[in-house]
N, C-alpha and C positions, 0 to 999 in steps of 0.2 A: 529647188528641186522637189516636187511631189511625186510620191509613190503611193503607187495604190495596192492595197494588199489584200487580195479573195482567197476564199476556201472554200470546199465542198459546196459548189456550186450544185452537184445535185442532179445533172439534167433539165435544171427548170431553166429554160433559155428564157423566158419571161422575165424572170429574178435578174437576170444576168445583163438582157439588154436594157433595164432601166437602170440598173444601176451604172452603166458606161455610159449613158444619157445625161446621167445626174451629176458626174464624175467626168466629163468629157475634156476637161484642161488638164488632165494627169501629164503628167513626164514617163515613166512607166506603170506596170501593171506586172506583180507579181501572183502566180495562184502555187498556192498551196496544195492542192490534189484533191480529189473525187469528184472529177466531170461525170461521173456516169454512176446509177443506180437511185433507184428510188423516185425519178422523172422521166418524163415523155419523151424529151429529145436530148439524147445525148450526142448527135451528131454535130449538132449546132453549137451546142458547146465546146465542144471540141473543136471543131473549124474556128470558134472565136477566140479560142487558149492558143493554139496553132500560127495563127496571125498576130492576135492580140502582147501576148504575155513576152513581156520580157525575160523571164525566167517563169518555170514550172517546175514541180516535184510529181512525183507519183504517190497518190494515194491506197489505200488497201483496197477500196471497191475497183481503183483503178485496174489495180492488179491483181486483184481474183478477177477482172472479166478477159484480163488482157493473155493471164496465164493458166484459164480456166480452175483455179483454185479457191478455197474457204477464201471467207472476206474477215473473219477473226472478228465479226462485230457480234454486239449482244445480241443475247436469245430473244430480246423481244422485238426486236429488228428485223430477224435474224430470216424469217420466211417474205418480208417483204422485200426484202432485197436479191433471195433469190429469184423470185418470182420476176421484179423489174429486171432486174438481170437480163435473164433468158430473153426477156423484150427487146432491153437495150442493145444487146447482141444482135438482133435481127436490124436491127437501124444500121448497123455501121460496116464497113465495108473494111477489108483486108491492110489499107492504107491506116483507117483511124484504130486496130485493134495495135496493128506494129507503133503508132506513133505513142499510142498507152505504154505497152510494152516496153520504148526505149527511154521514158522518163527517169531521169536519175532519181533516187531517193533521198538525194541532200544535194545541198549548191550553196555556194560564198558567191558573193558579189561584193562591191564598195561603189557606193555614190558619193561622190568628193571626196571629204576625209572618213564617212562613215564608214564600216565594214558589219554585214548581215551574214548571218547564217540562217538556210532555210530548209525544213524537211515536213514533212506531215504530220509524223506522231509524235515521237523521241528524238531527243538530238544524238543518244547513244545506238541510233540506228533501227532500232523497235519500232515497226511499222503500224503495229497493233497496239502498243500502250497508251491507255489516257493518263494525260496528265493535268490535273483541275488546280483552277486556284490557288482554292484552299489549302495546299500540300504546304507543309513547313519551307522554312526558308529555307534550312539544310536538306531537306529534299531536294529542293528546285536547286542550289548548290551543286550537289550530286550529279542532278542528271545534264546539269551544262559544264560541270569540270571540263576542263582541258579546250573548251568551245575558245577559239582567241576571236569573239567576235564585239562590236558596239549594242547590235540586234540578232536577237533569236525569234525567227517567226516562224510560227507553228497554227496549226489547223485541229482537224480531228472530232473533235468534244461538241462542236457546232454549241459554242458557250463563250464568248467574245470575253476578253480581259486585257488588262496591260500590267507587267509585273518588275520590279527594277528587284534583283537580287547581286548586289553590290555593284561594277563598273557594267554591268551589264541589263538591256532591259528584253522581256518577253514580251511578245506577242503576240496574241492569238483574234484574229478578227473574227470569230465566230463561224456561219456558216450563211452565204449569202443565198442559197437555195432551199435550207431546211434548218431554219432555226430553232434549237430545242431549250432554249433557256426561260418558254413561257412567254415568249415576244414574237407575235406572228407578224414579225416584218424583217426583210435579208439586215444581214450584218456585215459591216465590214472595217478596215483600218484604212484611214490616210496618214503615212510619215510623210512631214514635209520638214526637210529641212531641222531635223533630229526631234520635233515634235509629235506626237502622237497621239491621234484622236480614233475613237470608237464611231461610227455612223452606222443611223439604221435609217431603212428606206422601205417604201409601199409600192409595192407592183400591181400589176393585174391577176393576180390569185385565181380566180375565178377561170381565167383563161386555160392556166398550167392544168389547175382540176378538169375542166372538161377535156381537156389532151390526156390526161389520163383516164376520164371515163371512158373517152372510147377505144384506150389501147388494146379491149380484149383481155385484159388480167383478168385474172379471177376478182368475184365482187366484193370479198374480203379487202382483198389487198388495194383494193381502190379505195375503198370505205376507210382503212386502214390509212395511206396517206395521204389522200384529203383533210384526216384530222388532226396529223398532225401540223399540216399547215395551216389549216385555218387556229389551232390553240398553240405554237410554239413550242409544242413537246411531244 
């Protein structure tokens, strides 16, 4: 059994159809949340998480656009995303804003004998907290107590890892649309078969950028993330 595991996907349908290209013998497909902000087409994204995904969460860009509210992300993000925002808003239609909207915030599943828990941020519900690596053991303890799960898979950080904290392992396949770990290429996980591998993959870059030169943003916010796609952060 292979699963393939995405997150913040970003809008950049570029990122997203190569990477099911490259990936195209999966078993399922789970995404971890932010179809939309900060790329050109979030519509397509969404029609492909809609069809596509055997399970989906909601993320926070999801749901500041879905519930017109703050996206809780940092300040230095913080205006490009409204801006994409207000864009991505205009792309989508009354169907794809309710289908943001109805995404659950957490979900279990089980592939044979494994059992997954999956949510965006926090497994304690927190849809805005990061949680990085580095955090102590007893940190990462803390914030999966009471999880009865094999796998925790989480999103968010757009900063891929894999973390075992006793019977239990994390998650996080990075951010297959906007990766900010310094590596300008999407991120993602394959579990097969209770193993788990980190993949990075090269799209068409260049394509997503001019989808956003011409969306009409302001030239900040184009200039803005252009660069961090092309440097990874």
């Amino acid at each position: 059994m292979k699963l393939l595991i995405v997150s913040d996907i970003h809008a950049n349908y570029e990122a997203l159809k190569r990477l099911d290209s490259i990936e195209a013998g999966y078993d399922h497909m789970v995404f971890l949340g932010d179809a939309v902000d900060y790329g050109p087409k979030p519509k397509e994204c969404i029609d492909f998480i809609k069809k596509g995904a055997y399970r989906a969460v909601r993320g926070n860009h999801d749901n500041a656009l879905a519930y017109d509210t703050d996206c809780g992300c940092s300040s230095k993000y913080k205006h490009l995303s409204l801006e994409t925002r207000r864009y991505n808003r205009m792309l989508l239609d009354n169907e794809d804003i309710s289908y943001l909207a109805g995404l659950p915030l957490m979900d279990r599943f089980a592939l044979g004998d494994f059992t997954f828990f999956m949510t965006h941020a926090s497994p304690k519900g927190d849809l805005y907290r990061y949680l990085y690596p580095q955090m102590s053991d007893e940190a990462w303890g803390s914030e999966i107590d009471g999880i009865d799960a094999d796998f925790v898979l989480l999103g968010h950080i757009h900063i891929p890892f894999v973390k075992k904290i006793g019977t239990t392992t994390i998650i996080n396949p990075g951010s297959a649309g906007q990766p900010r770990d310094g590596v300008p290429r999407g991120s993602y996980a394959v579990w097969e078969n209770g193993v788990v591998i980190i993949k990075r993959f090269s799209y068409d870059m260049d394509k997503t950028i001019d989808a956003i030169e011409r969306s009409g943003m302001e030239e900040e916010v184009v200039k803005g993330l252009a660069t961090i796609l092309r440097r990874g952060a």
